[in-house]
C-alpha positions as CSV (number, residue, x, y, z in Angstrom):
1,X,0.0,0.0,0.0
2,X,1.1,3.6,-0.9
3,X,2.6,6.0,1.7
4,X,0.6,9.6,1.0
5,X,3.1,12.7,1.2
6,X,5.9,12.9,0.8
7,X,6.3,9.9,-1.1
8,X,6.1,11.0,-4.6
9,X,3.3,10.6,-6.6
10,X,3.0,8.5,-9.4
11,X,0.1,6.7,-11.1
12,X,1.0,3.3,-10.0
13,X,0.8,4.1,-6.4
14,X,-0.7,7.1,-5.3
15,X,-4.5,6.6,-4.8
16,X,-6.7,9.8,-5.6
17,X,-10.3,10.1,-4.8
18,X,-12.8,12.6,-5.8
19,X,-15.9,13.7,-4.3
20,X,-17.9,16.1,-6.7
21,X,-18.9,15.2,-10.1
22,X,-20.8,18.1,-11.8
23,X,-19.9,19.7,-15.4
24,X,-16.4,20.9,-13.9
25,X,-15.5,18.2,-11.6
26,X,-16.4,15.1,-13.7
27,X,-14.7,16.5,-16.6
28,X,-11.6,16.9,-13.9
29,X,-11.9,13.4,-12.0
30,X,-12.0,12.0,-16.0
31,X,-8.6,13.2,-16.7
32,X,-6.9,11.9,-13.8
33,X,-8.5,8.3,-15.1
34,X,-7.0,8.7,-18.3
35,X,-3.8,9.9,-17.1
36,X,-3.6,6.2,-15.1
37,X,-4.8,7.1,-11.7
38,X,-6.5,4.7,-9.4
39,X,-10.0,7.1,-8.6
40,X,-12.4,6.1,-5.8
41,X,-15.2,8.3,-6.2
42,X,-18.7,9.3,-4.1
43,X,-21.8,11.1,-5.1
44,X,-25.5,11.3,-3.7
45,X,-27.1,10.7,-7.4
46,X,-25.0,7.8,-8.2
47,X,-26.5,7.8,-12.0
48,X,-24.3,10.9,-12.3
49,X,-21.3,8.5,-11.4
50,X,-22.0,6.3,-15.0
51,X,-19.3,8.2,-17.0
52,X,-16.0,8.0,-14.5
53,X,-17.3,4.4,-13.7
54,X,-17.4,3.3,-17.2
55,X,-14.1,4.8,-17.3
56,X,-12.6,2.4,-14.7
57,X,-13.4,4.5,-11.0
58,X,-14.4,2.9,-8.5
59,X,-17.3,4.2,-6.4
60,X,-17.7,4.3,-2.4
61,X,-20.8,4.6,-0.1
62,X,-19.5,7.9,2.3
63,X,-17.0,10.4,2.1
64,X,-15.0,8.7,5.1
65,X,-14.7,5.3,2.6
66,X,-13.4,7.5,-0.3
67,X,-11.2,9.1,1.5
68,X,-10.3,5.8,3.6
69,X,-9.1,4.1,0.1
70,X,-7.2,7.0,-0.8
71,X,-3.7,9.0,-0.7
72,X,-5.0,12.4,-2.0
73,X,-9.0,13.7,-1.5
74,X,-10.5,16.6,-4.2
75,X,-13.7,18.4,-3.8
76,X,-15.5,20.5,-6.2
77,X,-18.7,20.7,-4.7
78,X,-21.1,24.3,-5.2
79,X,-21.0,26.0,-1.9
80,X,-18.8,26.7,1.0
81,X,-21.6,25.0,3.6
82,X,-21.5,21.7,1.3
83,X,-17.2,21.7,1.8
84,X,-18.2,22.4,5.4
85,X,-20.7,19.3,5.7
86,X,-18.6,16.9,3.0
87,X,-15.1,17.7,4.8
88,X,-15.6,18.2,8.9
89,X,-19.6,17.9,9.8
90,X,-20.4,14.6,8.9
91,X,-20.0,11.9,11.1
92,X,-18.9,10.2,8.0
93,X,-17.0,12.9,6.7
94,X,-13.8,13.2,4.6
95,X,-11.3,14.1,7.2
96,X,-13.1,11.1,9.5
97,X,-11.4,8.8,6.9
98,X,-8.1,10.2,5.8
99,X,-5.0,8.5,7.3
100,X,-2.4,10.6,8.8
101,X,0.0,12.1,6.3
102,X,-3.3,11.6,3.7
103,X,-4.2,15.4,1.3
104,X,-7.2,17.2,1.0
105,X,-7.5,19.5,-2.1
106,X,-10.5,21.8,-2.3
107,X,-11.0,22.8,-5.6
108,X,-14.5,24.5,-4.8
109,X,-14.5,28.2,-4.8
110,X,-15.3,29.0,-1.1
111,X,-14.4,30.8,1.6
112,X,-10.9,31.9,2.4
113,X,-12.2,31.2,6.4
114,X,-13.1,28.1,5.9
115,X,-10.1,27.3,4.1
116,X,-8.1,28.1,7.2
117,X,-10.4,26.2,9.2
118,X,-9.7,23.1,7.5
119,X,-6.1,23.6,7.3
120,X,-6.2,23.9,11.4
121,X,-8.6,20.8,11.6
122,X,-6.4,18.3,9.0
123,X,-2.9,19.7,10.6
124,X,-5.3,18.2,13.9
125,X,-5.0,15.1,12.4
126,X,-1.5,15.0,10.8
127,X,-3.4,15.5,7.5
128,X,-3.3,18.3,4.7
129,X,-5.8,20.8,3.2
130,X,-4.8,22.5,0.0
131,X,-7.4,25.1,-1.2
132,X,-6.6,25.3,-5.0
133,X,-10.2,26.9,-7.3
134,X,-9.7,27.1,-10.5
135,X,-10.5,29.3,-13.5
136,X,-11.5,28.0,-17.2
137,X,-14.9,27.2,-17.7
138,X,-16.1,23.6,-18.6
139,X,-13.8,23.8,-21.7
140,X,-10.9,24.1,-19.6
141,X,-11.9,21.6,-17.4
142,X,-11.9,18.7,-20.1
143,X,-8.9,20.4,-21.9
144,X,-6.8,21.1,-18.7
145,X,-6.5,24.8,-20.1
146,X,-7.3,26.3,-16.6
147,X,-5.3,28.6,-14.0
148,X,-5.4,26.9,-10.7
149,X,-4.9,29.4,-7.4
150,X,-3.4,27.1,-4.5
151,X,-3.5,27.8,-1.0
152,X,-1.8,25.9,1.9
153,X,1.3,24.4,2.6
154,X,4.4,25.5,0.0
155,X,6.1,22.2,0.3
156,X,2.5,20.2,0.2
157,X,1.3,22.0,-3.4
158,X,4.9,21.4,-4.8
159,X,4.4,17.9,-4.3
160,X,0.9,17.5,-5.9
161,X,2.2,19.4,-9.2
162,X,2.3,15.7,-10.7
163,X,-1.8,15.4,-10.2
164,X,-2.8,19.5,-10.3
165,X,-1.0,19.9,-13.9
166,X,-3.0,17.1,-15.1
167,X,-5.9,19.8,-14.5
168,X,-4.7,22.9,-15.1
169,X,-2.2,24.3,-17.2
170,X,-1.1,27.1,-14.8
171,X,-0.3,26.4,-11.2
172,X,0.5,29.3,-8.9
173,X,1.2,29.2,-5.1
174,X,-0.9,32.1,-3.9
175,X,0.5,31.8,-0.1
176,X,-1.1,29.9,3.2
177,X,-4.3,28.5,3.7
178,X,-7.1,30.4,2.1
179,X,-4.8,32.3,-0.2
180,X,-6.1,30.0,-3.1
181,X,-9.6,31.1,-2.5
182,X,-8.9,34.8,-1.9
183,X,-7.5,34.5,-5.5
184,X,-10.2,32.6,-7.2
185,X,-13.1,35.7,-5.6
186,X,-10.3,38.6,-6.9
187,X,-10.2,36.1,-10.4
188,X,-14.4,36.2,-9.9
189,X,-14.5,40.0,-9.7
190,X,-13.0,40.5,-13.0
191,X,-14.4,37.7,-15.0
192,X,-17.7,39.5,-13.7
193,X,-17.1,43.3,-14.5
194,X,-16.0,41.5,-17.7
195,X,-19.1,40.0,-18.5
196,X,-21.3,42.8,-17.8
197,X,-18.8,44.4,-20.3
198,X,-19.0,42.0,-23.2
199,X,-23.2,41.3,-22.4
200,X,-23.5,45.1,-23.0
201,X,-21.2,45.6,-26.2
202,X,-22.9,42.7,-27.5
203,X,-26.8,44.0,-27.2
204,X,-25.6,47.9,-28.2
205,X,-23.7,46.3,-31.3
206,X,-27.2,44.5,-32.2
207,X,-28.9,47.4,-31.1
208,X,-26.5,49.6,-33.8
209,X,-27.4,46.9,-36.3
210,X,-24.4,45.5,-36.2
211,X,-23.5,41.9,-37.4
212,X,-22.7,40.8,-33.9
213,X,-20.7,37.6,-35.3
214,X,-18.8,40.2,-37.4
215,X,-18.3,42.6,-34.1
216,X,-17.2,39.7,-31.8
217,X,-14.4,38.7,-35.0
218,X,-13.6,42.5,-35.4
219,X,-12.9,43.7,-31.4
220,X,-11.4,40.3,-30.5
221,X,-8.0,41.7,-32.1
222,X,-8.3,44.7,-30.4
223,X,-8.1,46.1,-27.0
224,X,-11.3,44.6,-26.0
225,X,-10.6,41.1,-26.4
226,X,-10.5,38.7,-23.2
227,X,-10.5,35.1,-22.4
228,X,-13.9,35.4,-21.6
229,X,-14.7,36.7,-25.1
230,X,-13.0,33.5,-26.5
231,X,-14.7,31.7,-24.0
232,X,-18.5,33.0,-24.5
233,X,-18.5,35.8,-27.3
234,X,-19.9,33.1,-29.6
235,X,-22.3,31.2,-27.4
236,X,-23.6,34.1,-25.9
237,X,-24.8,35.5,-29.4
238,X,-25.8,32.1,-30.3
239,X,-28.0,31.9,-26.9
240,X,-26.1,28.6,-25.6
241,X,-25.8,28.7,-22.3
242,X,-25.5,25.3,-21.3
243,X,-23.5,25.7,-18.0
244,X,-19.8,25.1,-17.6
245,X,-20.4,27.2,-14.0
246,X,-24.2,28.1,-12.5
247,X,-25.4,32.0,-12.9
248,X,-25.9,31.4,-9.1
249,X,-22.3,30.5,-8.6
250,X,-21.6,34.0,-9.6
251,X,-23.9,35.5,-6.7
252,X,-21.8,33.2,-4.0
253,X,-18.3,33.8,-5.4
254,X,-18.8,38.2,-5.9
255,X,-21.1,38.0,-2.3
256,X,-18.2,36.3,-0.7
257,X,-15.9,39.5,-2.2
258,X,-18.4,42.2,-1.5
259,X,-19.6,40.9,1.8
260,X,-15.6,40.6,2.6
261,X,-14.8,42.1,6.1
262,X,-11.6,40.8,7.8
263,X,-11.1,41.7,11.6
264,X,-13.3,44.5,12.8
265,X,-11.3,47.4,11.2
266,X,-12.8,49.9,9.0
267,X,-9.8,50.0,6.7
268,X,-10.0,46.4,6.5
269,X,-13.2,46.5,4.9
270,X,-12.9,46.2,0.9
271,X,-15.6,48.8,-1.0
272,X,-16.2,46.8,-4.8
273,X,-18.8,48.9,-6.1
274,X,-18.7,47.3,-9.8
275,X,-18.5,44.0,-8.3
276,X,-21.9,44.8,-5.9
277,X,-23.6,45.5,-9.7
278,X,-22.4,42.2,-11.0
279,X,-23.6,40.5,-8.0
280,X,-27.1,42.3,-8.8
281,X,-27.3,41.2,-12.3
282,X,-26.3,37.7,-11.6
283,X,-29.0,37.9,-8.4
284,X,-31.5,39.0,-11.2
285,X,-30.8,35.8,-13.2
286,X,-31.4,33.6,-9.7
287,X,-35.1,35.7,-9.1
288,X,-35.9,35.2,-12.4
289,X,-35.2,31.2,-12.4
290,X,-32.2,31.2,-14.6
291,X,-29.7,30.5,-11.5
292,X,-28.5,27.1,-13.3
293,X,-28.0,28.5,-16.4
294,X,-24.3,29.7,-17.5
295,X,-22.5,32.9,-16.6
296,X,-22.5,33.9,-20.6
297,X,-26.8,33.8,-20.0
298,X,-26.0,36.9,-18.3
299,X,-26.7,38.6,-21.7
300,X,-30.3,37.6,-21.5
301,X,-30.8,40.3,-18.1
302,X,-29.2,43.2,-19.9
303,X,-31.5,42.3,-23.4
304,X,-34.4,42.1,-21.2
305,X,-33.7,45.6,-19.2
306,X,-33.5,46.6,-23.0
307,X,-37.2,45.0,-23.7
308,X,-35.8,42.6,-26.3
């Protein structure tokens, strides 16, 4: 049997579970497969499970078995209160089951707090947390072709580089616990102001009576162009907006930057008044029953307040 960290890692030996298996964590958890990775995964739909097991994962009953069977534990579940019930408040939760020495990697984006907490509680149990959210869309997420912010330990992220550029093409070491996820709500604050920007261009340039497909072709070698623009230009003028992240997503990750307040001190408090309007928008979409659609539906609020 495999000893977790430090031993190195190497697809032979080091056994990697994964609990989470929406649009961007199944399209993750499949890439570790075909890189050669033993997976033990969980899920409360097991029907969602189908792909990864067809793939050759193996699937446990609980949190505590997955990570029982394994040397390394990811998440990349929706909300910081399901990391809180899936990682410490279960009685049959992840850090229940990890062996000493055994890695947690949160790749949800949540709380920078929480992040710290965990750290605290798996150091409790000569364990580690890494928090490490990532940036790329679903496309990223099948092509690896996403940033990944890591939070924790130096020495412990250094080690999983083997597993974390399997997923990401950019790897970058943001500092201690809950660094990763400070980054990932700074990454969130942009990609929203962003959006708002490229939803608005997009509905003046129809507006103006504009080709928009001709637009997007003509400001993407300009100035104005933008991952996100590669991303969603084309499926937002299309109207696809299948979900590679939730509209709702958007309200959790800009509230957790807008509602930011560390310590008591009023200079501590961060003022994001474009980031408070993206939060609206995106809280529009949620009233209006569009909260699992995609981030790039965010174009069908600002055509609406436009009566189209």
């Amino acid at each position: 049997m495999s000893t977790p960290y430090p031993t190195p890692i190497t697809p032979g030996k080091t056994r990697v579970g994964w609990i989470g298996i929406g649009v961007m964590g199944g399209a993750m958890a499949s890439r570790l497969l075909s890189a050669g990775y033993s997976l033990t995964i969980y899920a409360r739909d097991t029907s969602k499970a189908e792909p990864l097991l067809s793939q050759g994962a193996h699937l446990a009953d609980s949190p505590a078995s997955v990570a029982h069977s394994s040397d390394v534990v990811f998440t990349m579940l929706g909300h910081p209160s399901d990391v809180r019930q899936i990682v410490l408040s279960r009685d049959d939760s992840i850090l229940s089951g990890l062996k000493p020495n055994g890695v947690l990697v949160d790749h949800t984006s949540s709380h920078p707090e929480l992040a710290k907490e965990i750290f605290a509680a798996a150091r409790e149990k000569n364990c580690w947390a890494v928090d490490a959210p990532v940036s790329g869309g679903d496309l990223g997420a099948r092509t690896g072709n996403m940033a990944i912010f890591a939070g924790g330990e130096s020495g412990v992220v250094t080690w999983l580089l083997p597993l974390l550029q399997i997923l990401g093409n950019r790897v970058t070491y943001m500092g201690g616990p809950g660094s990763g996820h400070s980054c990932k709500i700074a990454n969130q604050v942009v990609v929203g102001g962003t959006m708002v920007g490229l939803s608005e261009g997009l509905v003046f340039a129809g507006r103006a009576g504009l080709d928009k497909r001709l637009w997007l072709e003509a400001v993407r070698g300009g100035a104005a162009a933008s991952r996100m623009m590669e991303l969603f230009g084309q499926r937002m003028i299309d109207g696809d907006f299948k979900p590679g992240g939730f509209a709702e997503y958007m309200v959790k990750d800009l509230g957790m930057g807008v509602d930011f307040v560390e310590g008591s001190k009023d200079d501590e408090v961060v003022v994001l008044p474009g980031a408070a309007l993206c939060k609206q928008l995106f809280s529009g979409m949620v009233a209006n029953g569009d909260g699992k659609l995609g981030t790039q539906a965010l174009v069908s609020v600002i055509e609406r307040i436009n009566g189209s």
